[in-house]
N, C-alpha and C positions, 0 to 999 in steps of 0.2 A: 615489344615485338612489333616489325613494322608490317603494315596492315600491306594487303596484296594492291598491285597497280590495277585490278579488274574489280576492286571493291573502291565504291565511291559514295561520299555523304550527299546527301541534296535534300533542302526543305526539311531535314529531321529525318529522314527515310534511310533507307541502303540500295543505291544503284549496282545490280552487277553488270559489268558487261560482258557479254557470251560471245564467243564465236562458236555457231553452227555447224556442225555437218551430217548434213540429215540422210536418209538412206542408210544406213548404220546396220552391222550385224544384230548391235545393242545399243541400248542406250547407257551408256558411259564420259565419266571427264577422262580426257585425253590427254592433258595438259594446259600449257599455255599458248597464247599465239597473239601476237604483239599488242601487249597488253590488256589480252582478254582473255578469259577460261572458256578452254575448248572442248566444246562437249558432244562427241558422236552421238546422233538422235535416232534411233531404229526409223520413225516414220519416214514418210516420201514428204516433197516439199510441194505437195499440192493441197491447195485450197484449206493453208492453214493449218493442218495436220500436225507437219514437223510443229509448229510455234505450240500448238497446242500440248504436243506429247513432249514437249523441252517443260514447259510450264507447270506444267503435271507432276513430271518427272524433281522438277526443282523442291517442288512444292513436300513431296514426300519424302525426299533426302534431309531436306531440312525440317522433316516432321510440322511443319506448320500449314495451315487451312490454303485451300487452291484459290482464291479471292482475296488471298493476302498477299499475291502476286501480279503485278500489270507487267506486259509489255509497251514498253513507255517508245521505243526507239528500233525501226530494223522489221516491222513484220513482211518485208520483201526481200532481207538482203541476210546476210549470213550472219553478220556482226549486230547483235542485239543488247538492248540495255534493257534490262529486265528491276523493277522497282519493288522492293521490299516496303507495304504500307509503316507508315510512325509507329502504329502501334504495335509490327512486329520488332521492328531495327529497335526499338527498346528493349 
């Protein structure tokens, strides 16, 4: 199966990259949007908020620990590269 164009290897880890859209009825994947996954964020995109509740949010879809995720790329801009630590991507 081939692997998605928003999922990426680096250093041993797993890069996703997200595209944003914060202000959201919900927090939801949306789809795609050129070649990132799109994911509506309930919070507002102040002082961190949206990055915070997307992270959270990731964190517990994918049932693994909330500091097993960085934002590596994007904490001002829509389009985020979100790092899955080595020890989870294994």
């Amino acid at each position: 199966m081939d692997q998605p164009t928003w999922v990426q290897g680096q250093d041993g880890a797993v890069v996703v990259v997200v595209r944003a859209q914060p202000g959201a009825k919900r927090t939801a994947v949306v789809g795609s949007h050129g070649g990132a996954l799109k994911i509506a964020v309930h919070a507002p995109p102040v002082d961190g908020k949206a990055n915070e509740a997307l992270i959270k949010w990731l964190a517990s879809q994918l049932a693994i620990a909330r500091n097993s995720l960085d934002l590596v790329r994007g904490q001002t801009s829509r389009r985020k590269q979100i790092r899955l630590s080595a020890e989870t991507a294994a």
